[in-house]
C-alpha positions as CSV (number, residue, x, y, z in Angstrom):
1,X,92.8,79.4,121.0
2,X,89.8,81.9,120.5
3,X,92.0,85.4,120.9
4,X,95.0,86.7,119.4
5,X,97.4,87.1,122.0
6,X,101.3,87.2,121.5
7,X,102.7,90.9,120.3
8,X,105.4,91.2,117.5
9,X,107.7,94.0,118.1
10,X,109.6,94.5,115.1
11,X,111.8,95.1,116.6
12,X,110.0,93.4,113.7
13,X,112.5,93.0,117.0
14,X,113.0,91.9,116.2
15,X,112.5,91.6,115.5
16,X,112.5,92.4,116.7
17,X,111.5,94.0,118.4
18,X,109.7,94.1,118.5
19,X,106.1,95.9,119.3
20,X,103.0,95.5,120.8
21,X,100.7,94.1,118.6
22,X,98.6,91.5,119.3
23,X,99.3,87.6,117.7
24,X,98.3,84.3,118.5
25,X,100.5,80.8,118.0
26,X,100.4,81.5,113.9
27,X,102.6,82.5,111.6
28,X,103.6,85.5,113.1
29,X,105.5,83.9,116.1
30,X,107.1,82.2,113.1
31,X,108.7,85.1,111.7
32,X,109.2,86.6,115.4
33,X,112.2,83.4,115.6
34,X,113.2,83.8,112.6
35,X,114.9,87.5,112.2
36,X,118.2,88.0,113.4
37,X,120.1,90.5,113.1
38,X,123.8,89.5,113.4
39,X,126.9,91.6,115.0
40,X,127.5,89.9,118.9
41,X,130.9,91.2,119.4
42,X,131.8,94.9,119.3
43,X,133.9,94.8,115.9
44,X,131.7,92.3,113.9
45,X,128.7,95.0,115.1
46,X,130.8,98.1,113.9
47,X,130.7,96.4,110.3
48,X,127.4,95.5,110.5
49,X,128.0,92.0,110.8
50,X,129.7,92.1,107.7
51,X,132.1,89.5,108.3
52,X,130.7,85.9,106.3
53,X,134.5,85.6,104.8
54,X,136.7,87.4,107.0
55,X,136.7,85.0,110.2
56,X,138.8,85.6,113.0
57,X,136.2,86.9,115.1
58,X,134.0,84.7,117.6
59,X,130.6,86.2,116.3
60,X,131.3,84.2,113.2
61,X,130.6,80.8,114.7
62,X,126.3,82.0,114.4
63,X,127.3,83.0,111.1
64,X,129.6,81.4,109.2
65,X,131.7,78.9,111.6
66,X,134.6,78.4,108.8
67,X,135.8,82.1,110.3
68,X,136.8,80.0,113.5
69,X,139.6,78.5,111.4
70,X,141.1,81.6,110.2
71,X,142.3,81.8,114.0
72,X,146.0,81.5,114.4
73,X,146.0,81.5,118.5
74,X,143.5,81.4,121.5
75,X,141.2,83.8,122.3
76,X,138.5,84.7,125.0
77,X,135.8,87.7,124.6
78,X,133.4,89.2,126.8
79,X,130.9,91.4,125.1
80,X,128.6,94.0,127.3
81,X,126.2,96.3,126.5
82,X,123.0,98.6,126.8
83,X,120.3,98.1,124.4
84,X,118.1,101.6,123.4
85,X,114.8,101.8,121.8
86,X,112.8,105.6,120.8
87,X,109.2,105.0,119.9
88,X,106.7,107.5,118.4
89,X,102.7,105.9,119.0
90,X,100.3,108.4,117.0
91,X,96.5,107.9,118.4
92,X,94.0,110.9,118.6
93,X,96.1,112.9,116.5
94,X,98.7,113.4,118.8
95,X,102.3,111.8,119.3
96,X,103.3,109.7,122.3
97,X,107.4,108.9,122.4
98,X,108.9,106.5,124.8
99,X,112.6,105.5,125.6
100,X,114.0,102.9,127.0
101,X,117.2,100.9,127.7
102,X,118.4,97.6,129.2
103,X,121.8,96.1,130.2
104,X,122.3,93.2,128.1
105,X,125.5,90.4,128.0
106,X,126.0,90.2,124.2
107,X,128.5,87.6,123.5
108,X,131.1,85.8,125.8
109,X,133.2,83.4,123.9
110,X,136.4,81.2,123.8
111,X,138.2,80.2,120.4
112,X,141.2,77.5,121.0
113,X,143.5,76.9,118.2
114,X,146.0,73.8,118.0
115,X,148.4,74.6,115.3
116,X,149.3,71.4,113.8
117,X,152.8,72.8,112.0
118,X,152.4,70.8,109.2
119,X,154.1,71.7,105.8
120,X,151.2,71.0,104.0
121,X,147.9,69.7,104.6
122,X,146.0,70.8,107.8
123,X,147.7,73.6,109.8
124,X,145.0,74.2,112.8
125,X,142.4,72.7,114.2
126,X,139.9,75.1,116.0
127,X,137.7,74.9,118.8
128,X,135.1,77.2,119.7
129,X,132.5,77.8,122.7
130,X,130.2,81.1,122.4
131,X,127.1,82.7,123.6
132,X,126.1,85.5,121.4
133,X,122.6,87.7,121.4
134,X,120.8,87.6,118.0
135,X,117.8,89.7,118.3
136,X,116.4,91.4,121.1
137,X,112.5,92.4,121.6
138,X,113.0,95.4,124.1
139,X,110.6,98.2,123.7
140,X,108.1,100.5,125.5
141,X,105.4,102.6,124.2
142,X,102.7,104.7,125.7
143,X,99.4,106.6,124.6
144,X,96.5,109.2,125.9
145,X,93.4,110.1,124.4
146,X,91.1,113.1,126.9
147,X,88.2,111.5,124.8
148,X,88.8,108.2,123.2
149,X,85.8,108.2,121.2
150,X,85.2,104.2,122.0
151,X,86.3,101.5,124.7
152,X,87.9,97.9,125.2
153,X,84.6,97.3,126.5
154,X,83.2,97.7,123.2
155,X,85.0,94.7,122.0
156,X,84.0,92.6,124.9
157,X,80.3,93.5,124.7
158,X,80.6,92.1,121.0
159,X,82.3,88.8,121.7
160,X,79.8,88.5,124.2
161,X,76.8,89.0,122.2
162,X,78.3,86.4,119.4
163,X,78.9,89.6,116.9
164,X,75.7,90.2,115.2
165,X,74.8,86.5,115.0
166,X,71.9,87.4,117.1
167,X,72.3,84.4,119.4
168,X,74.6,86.1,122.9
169,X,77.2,83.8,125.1
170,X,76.0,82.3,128.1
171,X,77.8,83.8,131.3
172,X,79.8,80.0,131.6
173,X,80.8,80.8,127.7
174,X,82.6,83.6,127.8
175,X,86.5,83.6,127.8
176,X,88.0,83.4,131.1
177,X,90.5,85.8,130.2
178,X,89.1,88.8,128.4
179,X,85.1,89.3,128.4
180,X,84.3,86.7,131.4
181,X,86.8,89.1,133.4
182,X,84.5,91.7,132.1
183,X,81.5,90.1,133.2
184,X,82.8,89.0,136.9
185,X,84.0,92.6,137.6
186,X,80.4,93.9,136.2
187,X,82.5,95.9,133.2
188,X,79.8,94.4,131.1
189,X,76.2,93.2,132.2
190,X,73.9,90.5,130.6
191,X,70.0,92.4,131.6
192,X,69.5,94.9,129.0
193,X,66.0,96.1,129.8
194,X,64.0,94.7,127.4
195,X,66.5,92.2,125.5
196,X,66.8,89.4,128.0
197,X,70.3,87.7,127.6
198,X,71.9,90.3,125.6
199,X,75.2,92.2,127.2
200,X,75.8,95.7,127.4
201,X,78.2,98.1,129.2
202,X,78.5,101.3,130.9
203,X,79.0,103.5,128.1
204,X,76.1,102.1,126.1
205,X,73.8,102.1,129.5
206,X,74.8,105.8,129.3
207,X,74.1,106.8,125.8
208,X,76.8,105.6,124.2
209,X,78.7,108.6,125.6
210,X,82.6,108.0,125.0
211,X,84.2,111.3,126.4
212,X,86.5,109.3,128.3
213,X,90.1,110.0,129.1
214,X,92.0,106.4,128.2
215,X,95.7,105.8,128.4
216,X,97.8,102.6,127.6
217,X,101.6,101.5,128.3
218,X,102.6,98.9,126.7
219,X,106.1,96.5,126.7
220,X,108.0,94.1,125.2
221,X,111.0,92.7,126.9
222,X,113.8,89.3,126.0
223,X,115.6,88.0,123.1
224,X,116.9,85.2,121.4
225,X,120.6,84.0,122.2
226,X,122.7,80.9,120.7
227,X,125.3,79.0,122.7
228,X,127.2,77.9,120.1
229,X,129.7,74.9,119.8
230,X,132.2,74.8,117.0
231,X,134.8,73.0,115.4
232,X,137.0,74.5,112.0
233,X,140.0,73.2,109.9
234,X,142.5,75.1,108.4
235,X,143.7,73.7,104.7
236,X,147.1,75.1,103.8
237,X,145.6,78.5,104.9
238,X,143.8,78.2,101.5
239,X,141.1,76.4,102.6
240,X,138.8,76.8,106.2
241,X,135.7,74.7,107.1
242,X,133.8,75.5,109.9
243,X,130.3,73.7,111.7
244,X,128.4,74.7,114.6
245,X,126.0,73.1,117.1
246,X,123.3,75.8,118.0
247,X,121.3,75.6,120.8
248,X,118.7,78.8,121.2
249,X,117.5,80.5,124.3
250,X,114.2,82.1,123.6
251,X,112.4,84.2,126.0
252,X,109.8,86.7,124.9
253,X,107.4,89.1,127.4
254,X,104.9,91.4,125.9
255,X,102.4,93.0,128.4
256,X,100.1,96.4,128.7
257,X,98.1,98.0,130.9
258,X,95.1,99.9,129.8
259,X,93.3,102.0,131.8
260,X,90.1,104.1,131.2
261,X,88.6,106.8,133.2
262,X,84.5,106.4,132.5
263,X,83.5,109.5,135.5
264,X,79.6,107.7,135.3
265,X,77.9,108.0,138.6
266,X,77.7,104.3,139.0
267,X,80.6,102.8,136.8
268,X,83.8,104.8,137.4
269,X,86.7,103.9,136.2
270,X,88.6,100.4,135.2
271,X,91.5,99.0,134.0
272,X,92.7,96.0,131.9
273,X,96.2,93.9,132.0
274,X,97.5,91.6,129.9
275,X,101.0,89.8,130.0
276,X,102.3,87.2,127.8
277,X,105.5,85.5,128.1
278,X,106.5,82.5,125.6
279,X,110.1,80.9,126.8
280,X,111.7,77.6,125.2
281,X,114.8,76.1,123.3
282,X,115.9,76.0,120.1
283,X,118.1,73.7,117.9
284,X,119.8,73.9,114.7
285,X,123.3,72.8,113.0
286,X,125.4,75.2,110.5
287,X,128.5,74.6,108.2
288,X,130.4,77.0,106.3
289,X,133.7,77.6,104.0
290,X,136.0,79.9,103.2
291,X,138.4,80.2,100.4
292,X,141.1,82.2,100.0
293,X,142.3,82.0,96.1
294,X,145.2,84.9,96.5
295,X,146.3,87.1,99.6
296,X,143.8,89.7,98.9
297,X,140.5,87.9,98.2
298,X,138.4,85.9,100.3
299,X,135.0,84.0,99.3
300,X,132.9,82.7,101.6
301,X,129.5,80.4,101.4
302,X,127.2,78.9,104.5
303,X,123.8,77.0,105.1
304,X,121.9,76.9,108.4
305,X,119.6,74.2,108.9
306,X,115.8,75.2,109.9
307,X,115.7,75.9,113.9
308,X,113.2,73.7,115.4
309,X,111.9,75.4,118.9
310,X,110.1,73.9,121.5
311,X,108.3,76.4,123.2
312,X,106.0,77.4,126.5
313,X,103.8,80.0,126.6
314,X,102.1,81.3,129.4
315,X,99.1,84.2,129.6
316,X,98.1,86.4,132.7
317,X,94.9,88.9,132.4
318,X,93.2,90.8,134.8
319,X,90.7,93.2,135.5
320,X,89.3,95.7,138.0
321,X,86.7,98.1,138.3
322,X,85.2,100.9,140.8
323,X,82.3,101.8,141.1
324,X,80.5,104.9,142.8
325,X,76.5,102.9,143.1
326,X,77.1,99.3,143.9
327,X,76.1,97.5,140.7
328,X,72.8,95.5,140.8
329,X,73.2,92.1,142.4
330,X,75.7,94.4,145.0
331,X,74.7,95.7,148.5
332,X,78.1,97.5,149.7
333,X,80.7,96.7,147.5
334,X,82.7,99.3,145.2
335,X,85.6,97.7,144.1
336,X,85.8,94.9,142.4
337,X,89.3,92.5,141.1
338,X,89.9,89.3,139.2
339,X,92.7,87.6,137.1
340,X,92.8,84.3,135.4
341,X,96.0,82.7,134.6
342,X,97.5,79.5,132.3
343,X,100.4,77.6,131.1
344,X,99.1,77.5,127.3
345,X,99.2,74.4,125.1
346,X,103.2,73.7,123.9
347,X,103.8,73.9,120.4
348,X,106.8,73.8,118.0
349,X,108.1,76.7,115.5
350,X,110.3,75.8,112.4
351,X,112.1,78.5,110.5
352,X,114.0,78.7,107.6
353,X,117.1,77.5,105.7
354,X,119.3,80.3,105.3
355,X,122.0,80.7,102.7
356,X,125.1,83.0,103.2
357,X,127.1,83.9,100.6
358,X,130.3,86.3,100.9
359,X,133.4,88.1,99.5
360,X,136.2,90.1,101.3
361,X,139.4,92.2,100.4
362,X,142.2,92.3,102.6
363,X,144.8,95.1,101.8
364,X,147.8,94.3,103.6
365,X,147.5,96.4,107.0
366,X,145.9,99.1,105.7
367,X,142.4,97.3,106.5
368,X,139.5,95.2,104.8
369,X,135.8,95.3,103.7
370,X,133.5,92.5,103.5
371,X,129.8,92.1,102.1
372,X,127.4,89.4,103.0
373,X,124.2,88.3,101.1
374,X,122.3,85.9,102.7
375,X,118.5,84.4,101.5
376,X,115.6,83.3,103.7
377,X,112.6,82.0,102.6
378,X,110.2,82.8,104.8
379,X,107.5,80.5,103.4
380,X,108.6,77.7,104.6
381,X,108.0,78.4,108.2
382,X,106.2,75.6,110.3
383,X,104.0,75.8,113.3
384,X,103.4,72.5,115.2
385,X,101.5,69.9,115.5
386,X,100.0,70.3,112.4
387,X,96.8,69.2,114.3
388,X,96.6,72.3,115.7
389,X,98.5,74.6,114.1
390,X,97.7,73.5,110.1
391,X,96.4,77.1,109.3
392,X,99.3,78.6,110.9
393,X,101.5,76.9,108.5
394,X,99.3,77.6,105.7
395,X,99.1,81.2,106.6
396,X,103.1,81.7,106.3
397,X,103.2,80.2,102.5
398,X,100.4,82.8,101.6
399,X,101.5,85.9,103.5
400,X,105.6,85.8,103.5
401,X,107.8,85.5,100.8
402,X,111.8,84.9,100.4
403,X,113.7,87.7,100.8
404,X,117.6,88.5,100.8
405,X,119.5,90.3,103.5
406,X,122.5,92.6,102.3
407,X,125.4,93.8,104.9
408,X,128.7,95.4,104.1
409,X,130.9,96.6,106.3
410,X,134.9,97.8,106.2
411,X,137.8,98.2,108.6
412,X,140.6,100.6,108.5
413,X,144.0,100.7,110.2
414,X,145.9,103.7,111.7
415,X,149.1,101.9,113.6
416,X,147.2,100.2,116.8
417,X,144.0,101.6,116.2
418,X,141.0,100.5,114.0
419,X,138.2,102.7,112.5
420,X,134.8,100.6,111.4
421,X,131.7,101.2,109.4
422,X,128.6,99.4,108.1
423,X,125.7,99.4,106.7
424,X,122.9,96.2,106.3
425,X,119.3,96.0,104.9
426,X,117.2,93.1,106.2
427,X,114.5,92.6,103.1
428,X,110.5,92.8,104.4
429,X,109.5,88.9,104.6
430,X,105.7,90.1,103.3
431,X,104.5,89.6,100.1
432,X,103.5,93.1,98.2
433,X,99.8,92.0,98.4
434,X,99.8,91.9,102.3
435,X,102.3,95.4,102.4
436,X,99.6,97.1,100.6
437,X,96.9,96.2,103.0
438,X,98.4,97.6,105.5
439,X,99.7,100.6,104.0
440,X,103.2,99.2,103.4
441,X,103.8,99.5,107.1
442,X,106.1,96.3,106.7
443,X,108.9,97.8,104.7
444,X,112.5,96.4,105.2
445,X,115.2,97.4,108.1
446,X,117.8,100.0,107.6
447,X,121.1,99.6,110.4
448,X,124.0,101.8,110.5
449,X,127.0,100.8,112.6
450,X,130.2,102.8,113.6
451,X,132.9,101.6,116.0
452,X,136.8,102.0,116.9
453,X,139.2,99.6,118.2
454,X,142.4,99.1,120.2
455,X,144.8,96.0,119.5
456,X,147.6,95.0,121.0
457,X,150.1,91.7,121.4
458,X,147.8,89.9,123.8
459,X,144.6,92.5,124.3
460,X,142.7,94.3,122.6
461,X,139.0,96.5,123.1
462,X,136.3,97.0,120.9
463,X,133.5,99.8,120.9
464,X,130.0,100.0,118.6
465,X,127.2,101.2,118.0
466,X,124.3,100.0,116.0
467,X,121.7,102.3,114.7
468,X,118.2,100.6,113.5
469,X,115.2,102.0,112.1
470,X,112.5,99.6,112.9
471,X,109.6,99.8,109.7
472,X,106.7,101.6,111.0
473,X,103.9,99.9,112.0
474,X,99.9,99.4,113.0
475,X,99.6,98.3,116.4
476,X,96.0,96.8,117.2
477,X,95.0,98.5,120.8
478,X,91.0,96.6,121.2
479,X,88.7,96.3,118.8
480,X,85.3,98.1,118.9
481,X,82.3,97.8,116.8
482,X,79.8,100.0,114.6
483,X,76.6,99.5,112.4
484,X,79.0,97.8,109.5
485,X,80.5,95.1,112.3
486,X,83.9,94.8,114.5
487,X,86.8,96.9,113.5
488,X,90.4,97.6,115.3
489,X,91.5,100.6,117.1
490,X,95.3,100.8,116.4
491,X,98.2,103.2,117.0
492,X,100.8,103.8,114.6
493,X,104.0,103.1,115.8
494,X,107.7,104.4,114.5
495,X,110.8,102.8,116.4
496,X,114.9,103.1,116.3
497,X,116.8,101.1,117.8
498,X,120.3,101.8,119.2
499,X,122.9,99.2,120.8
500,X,126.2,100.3,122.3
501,X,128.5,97.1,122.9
502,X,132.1,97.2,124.3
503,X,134.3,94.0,123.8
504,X,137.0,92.9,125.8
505,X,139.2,90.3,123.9
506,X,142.7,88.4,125.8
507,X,144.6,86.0,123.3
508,X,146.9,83.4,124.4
């Protein structure tokens, strides 16, 4: 591929997010499957996801699958919920914000027990079924310069003229999808007057006057979700294993539309529209184990196999311009329109192994607290075929590193009702080297999660909410160019993220 094309949101939505920069099939899309950020049900998401050793809670079977054993009856949840985002873009020396919010289905799951009612030895076998959200890439941004001081033209003239290699593109050269769009809508032009070949645009034609109002919106939409299939065993209740099959939904959509307003008696005014979408299936396998020493105390350890993906992407661009004078080669025509299209090569991602280690207290019926530690070496992401993809590979061993991920999180009992709290860090995956390039704009995740509770014999309901501070961030916008060579235009963006989830939960 020639262009960088897929944005990372962080979220990193995620993860996540996450945001609107632009990436191509490298290590970046590695990381981009690789972050989750755990808490699918209502109660496990008021704790932060804090719940590696306590079990008895569906979300646990993505997390540590011995918690499926701790069940002592049947159980079917259905999790709900809205998804917020708040972003700050600062361009131009002014400050753009942007909310935005989506319905999302965050877990539905089902946990059969069959108590075996044995003295000693195995007392349950578990079996559980479960879809449960673990990141989500929702955001919007937006920004507006009166006088942008350069253009995405700029960056198009450039690749057309081959940088300053001296030697320009012919027309049947050019990419399809970014400056050949340029060239068929006559946003650039190949017959500078006196240097035969060479490409130019409006704004250069014009004096390389750059008074322009320009505005851009840009999105990022989808998630990754796990239907999980589990099976635990329950050793004189001192004892629980746990393993799950997971199979991963990925679906990712980042698109913008920029729009510039040139006011030239001949070339007026154009915009540019990019959207991305990369959609596939993921696969991995997890085991875990609890043990439960005394009443009070619970120790917890898991491993996650690497996910191997096998994904699609797929890229739409287009372009139109209007013009006031026909351009040359024109007799009547003002308007022009064109978009090019693809289904993208398929290629494979490979994350990490990831190690979970936990503790818990119980006390009695008062309530409980939990703390997970979890490492993920982020290194060892793969991109696929090698063929292809080598550098990609390469790229993630020099720019990431292994981090850990800390989330505690505690529960409290008045009569039927039950308070939660939590609190989580998801380490940077950079290396200090790369952080300080960009300004440490990669620093780790901060979440903060709240919720309250209702139980009783055969119901209960959950509410949450997760707060997120996304690390803030450069987000490239085009590129331009001056006497010293190509350089980007970026925005600095500044997200939080919020999710409200509300669980419904039936035993039997």
């Amino acid at each position: 591929m020639k262009r960088i094309i897929i944005t990372i949101t962080i979220i990193i939505s995620a993860c996540i997010a996450w945001m609107s920069e632009i990436l191509a099939q490298n290590a970046t899309d590695a990381l981009l499957l690789s972050q989750y950020y755990s808490g699918s049900t209502a109660r496990s998401a008021g704790m932060s996801g804090a719940f590696g050793a306590l079990g008895g809670d569906i979300s646990v079977v993505s997390f540590n699958p011995a918690g499926l054993a701790v069940y002592r009856s049947s159980e079917f949840t259905f999790t709900p919920g809205l998804n917020f985002t708040n972003t700050d873009a600062q361009f131009d020396n002014a400050t753009f914000n942007e909310k935005y919010s989506k319905f999302i289905l965050n877990n539905i799951g089902y946990a059969y027990t069959k108590n075996l009612y044995n003295e000693k030895g195995f007392q349950s076998i578990n079996f559980g079924m479960a879809y449960n959200r673990l990141s989500d890439f929702n955001s919007k941004a937006y920004i507006f310069s009166p006088k942008a001081g350069s253009s995405m033209l700029d960056g198009f003239v450039w690749y057309a003229n081959h940088g300053n290699n001296g030697s320009p593109l012919h027309p049947g050269q050019l990419d399809d999808y970014y400056e050949g769009l340029a060239y068929d809508t006559h946003g650039i032009k190949d017959n500078v007057p006196g240097m035969p070949g060479y490409y130019w645009n409006a704004y250069i034609a014009n004096g390389d006057v750059y008074d322009q109002p320009m505005k851009r919106t840009m999105y990022t939409k989808g998630g990754v979700g796990e239907y999980a299939f589990s099976l635990g065993a329950n050793l004189n209740h001192t004892v629980f294993f746990g393993a799950t099959l997971g199979i991963q939904n990925v679906y990712y959509e980042e698109s913008y539309f920029h729009e510039e307003d040139a006011g030239f008696d001949d070339f007026q005014y154009f915009n540019f529209s990019q959207d991305y979408t990369l959609n596939g299936t993921g696969l991995n396998f997890k085991a875990g184990l609890i043990y439960r020493p005394i009443q009070m105390l619970r120790l917890g350890a898991a491993i996650h196999t690497p996910t191997r993906y096998w994904l699609k992407p797929y890229l739409l661009t287009g372009m139109e311009t209007q013009f006031g004078i026909p351009p040359q080669g024109e007799t009547d025509k003002h308007f022009f329109y064109e978009f090019d299209n693809k289904f993208e090569k398929r290629f494979n991602i490979i994350t990490p192994w990831r190690y979970q280690m936990s503790a818990a207290t119980i006390l009695s019926k008062f309530g409980m607290a939990n703390v997970d530690v979890e490492y993920v070496d982020y290194r060892s992401c793969k991109v696929l075929p090698n063929a292809d993809y080598g550098d990609a590979t390469d790229e993630a061993a020099e720019t990431f590193k292994g981090n850990v991920n800390v989330k505690g999180g505690a529960e409290f009992r008045i009569g039927q009702l039950y308070l939660r709290g939590g609190i989580a860090y998801y380490g940077s995956p950079y290396k200090k080297e790369f952080l300080s390039e960009l300004n440490k704009s990669h620093q780790g995740t901060m979440s903060y999660s709240g919720g309250i509770g209702f139980r009783a014999r055969s119901f209960y309901m959950d509410a949450a909410y997760t707060y997120m501070k996304m690390p803030q961030r450069d987000a490239v916008l085009y590129q331009t160019y001056d006497d010293l060579g190509m350089f980007d235009v970026t925005s600095l963006m500044k997200t939080i993220s919020g999710k409200f989830l509300l669980t419904f939960g039936f035993r039997f």
